[in-house]
N, C-alpha and C positions, 0 to 999 in steps of 0.2 A: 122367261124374259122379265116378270114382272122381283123375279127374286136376285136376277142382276142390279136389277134398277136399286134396288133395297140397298143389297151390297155395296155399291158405288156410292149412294150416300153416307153412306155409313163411314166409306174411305173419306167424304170427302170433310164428312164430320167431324174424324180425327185427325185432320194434318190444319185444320181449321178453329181446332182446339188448340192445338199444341203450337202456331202462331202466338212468340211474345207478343203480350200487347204494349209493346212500345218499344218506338222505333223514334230514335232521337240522331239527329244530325250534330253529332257532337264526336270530337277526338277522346276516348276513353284509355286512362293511362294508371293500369294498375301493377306495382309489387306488392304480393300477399302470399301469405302463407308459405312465408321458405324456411328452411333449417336453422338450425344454428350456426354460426362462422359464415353463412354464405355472401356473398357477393355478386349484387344485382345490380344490373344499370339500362338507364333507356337514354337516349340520347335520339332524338328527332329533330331533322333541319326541315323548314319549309321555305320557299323562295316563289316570289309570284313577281314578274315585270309587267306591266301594262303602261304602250308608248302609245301617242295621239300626235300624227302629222298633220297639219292642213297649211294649204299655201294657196293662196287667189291671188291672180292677177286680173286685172282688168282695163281695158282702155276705152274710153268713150267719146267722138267727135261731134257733134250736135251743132250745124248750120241751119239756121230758122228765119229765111224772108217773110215776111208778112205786106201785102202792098195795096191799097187802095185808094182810086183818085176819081170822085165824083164830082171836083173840081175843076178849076182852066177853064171856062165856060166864057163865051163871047158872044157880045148883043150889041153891036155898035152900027153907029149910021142908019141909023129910023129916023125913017119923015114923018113919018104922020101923026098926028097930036094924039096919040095914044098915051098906053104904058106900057115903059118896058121894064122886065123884070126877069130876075137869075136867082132862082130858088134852088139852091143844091143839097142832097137828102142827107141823112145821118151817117156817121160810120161807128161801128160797134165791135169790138174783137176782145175776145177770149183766148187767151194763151196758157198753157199748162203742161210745164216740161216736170216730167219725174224723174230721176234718176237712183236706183236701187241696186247698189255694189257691195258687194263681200260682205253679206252676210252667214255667221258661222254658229253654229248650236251643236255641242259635243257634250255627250255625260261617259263616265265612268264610273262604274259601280262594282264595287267587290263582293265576294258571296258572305253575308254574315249565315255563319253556323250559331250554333248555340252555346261553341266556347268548347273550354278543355276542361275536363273532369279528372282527377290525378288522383289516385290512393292509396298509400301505403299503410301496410298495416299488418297485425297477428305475424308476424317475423321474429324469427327467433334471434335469439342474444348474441352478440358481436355479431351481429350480421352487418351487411355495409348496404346501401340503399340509395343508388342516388340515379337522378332524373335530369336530363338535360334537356332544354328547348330552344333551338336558336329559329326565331322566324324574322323572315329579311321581306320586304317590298318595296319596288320600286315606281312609282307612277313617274313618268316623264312625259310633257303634253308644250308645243308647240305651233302655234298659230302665228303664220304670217300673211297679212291683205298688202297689196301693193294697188294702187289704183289712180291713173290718168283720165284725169275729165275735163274736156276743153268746150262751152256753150259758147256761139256765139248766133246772137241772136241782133233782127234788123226790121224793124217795122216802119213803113212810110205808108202816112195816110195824110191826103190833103183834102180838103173842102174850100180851098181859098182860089186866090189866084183867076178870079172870077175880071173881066173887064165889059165895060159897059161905057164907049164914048160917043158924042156925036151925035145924042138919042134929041127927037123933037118931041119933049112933052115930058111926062114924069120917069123918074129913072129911080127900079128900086134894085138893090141886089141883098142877099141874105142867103150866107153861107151855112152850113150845117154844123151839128155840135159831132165830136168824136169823142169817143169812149173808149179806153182801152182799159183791159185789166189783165195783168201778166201777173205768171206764178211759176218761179222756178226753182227745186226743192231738188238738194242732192243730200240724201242720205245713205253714208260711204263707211266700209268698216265696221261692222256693230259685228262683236264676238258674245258669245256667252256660254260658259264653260260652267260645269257640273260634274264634282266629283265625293260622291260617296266611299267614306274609306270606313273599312271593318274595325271592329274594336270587341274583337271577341273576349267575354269573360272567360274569368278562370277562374276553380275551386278546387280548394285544395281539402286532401282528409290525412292526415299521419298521425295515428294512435296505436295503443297497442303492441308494441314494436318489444321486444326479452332488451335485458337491462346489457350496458355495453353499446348496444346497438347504433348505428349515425346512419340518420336518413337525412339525404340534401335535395332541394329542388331550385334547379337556375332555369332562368326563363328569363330572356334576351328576346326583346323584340323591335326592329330597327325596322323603320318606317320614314321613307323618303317622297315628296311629294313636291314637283317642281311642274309651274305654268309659266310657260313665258307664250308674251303674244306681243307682236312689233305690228303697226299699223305705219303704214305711209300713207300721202294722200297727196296729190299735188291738181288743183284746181283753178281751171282760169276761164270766169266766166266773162263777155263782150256784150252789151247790149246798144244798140244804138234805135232812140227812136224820133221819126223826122214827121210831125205832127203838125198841120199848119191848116187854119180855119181865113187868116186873114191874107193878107197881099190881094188886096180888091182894089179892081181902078174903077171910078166913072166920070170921065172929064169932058168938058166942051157942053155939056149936055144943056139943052133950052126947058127952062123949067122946076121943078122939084127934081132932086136926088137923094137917096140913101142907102147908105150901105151900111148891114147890122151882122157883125161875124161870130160864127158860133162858137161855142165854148170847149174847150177839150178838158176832157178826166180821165186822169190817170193814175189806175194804182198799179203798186209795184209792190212783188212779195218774196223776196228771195232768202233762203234757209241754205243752211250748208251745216249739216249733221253728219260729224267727223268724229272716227276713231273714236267708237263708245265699247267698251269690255269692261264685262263683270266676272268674276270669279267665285267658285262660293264650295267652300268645303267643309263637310257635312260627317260626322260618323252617324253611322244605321243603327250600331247596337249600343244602347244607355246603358251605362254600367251603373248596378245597385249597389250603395252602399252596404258596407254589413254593419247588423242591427249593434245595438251597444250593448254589451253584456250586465248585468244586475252585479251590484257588487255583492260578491260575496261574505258571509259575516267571517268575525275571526271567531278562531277555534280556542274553543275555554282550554287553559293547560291545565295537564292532568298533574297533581304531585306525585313527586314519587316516592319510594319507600326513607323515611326518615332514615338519617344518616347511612343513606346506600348511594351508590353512586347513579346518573341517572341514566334512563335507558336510550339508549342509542340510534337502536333500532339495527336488524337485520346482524347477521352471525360471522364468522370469522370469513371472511371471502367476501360474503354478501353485503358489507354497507358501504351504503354511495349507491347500491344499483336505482334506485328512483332518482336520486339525484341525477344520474344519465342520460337517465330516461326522459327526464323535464328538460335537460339543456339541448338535446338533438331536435326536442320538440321544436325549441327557442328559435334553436339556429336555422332549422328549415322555414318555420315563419318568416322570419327576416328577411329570408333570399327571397322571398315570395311577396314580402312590399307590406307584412304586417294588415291584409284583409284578405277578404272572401269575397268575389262577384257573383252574384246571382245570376239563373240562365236566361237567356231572352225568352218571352215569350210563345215563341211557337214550339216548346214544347209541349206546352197546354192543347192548342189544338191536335198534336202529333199523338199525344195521351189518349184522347178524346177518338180519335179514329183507330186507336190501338183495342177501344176496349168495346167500341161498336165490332168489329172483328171478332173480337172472343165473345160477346153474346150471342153474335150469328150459333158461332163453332158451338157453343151450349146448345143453342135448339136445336141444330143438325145432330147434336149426340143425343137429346130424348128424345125424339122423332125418329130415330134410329132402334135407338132401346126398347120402345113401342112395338116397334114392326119385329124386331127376334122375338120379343114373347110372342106376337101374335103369330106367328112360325113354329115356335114350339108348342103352343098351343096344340094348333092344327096336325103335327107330329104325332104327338099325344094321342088327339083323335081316333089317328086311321089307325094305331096300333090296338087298338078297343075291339073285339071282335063285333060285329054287328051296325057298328059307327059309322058315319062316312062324315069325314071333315066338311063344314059348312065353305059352302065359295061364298 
């Protein structure tokens, strides 16, 4: 049992070895190593839509009575030389209408890879070479809020209204103070949309290539990106407020009278927070410039043989073949927009778990290696006349 167990390590040491350590989330696009005269081509389309609906409607009626009368108070016709008096208490009210419609929060986000990696190269002479890339996307995104909102709001508060006639003796009346403080806040429509679009790099490599040779690389990429967002809003707010501390009577009355009315306050706060949309579009992957190359010195010319004609370079067929070879180079950088983008980022970490992996797979293989010798070892042993392998 114990020499299964070995074994199966052992298997599982080497498929844990032989695990690349790296593993990149990237489009790999190579012509390499073909003949002479051949004729190679890759042509890749890729095509991604992503649509975003949303539609709210909404409708809101808000009827708000508010009523209180600790007023209309009567003390009239006293005989007796007292005092009469109408003391009526405070009133105090708190109002607080919120209204919260069509609010809308949407992202869209594309997968950033780490780009296209393309290489042509070691290809032999007239060979043909060429790379197509057409990537097409579409984001299309659509918000509509529609929203009816009718408040109608009514508060009657009186402290007044108080009468006091006909009294024999002192006549006081004193009505109460009223406080109101109302707050009515409609915020209607707020969108906020988020769209992350990919901006994968590209790297290109064409060297190497037998003279003759036309290596081309086109790469087409059409990126569409359309938000529209329509708000409506139609709002009608009514407040009616009937507030009354005074309309005091005291007449006919023998003696002192007075009458002292209390004060009303009132605040009022009304907010209408309409059709607010922001938009905001973002690419994920930063494209790195590429570095600026040292200029190179010129090359000292060599003379040539006094009164000989001078050398050319390359033999009856063969001159121009460099010359070929540099203009294919030319003409493919061109198509290519004349730089090199760097890969994003998480290759680095992708490297980095690539090559935790393969240190495993190393110790699983001496820990392995370990255990056969000590096998053969013990092998050894028992074939020993006299011996008996150690457990």
């Amino acid at each position: 049992m114990l020499n299964k167990i070995k074994r199966l390590l052992g298997i599982i040491a080497l498929i844990l070895f032989l695990i690349p350590s790296r593993a990149l989330a990237e489009l790999n696009l190579e012509i390499v190593d073909n003949g002479a005269s051949s004729q190679n081509s890759v042509n890749i389309t890729q095509s991604s839509t992503n649509s975003v609906s949303e539609t709210n409607n909404s409708q809101i009626n808000n009827q708000i009575d508010v009523s209180s009368n600790p007023g209309q108070n009567t003390a009239s016709s006293n005989s007796s030389p007292s005092v009469t008096q109408i003391h009526t208490g405070d009133i105090k009210a708190n109002l607080d209408v919120n209204n919260h419609l069509n609010t809308n929060s949407s992202s869209v986000s594309e997968c950033c890879d780490l780009g296209t990696q393309i290489n042509v190269s070691n290809n032999g002479e007239n060979s043909s070479n060429t790379i197509n890339i057409d990537n097409s996307s579409i984001n299309d995104n659509k918000i509509n809020n529609y929203a009816q909102v009718n408040n109608q709001i009514e508060i009657n508060a009186s402290t007044g209204k108080n009468t006091a006639d006909d009294n024999n003796g002192t006549t006081h009346i004193k009505s109460g103070d009223i406080s109101i403080n109302a707050s009515l806040v409609n915020s209607i429509n707020k969108s906020n949309f988020s769209l992350i679009s990919s901006n994968d790099p590209t790297k290109t490599n064409i060297k190497n290539n037998g003279e003759g040779s036309t290596s081309s690389i086109t790469i087409n990429n059409h990126k569409t990106n359309s938000i529209s967002v329509e708000n409506k809003s139609n709002i009608n707010d009514s407040s009616i407020y009937n507030l009354i501390t005074g309309n005091n009577s005291a007449e006919e009355n023998i003696g002192d009278t007075a009458i002292i009315s209390g004060n009303i306050y009132l605040s009022i706060n009304y907010q209408n927070l309409l059709n607010e949309s922001t938009a905001d579009i973002n690419a994920c992957c930063k494209e790195t410039p590429a570095p600026t190359p040292p200029p190179s010195p010129n090359p000292t010319p060599t003379p040539g043989p006094v009164g000989g004609p001078p050398d050319t370079g390359g033999g009856p067929g063969g001159g121009g073949g460099s010359s070929n070879s540099s203009s294919a180079e030319a003409v493919s950088q061109a198509n290519v927009g004349g730089s090199v983008l760097g890969l994003s980022a998480t290759s680095a970490d992708l490297n980095f778990l690539g090559h935790v992996v393969y240190s495993l797979g190393l110790i699983c293989v001496i820990y392995g290696g370990k255990q056969i010798a000590k096998n053969q070892n013990r092998v050894a042993r028992s074939k020993k006349p006299g011996l008996r392998p150690k457990r």
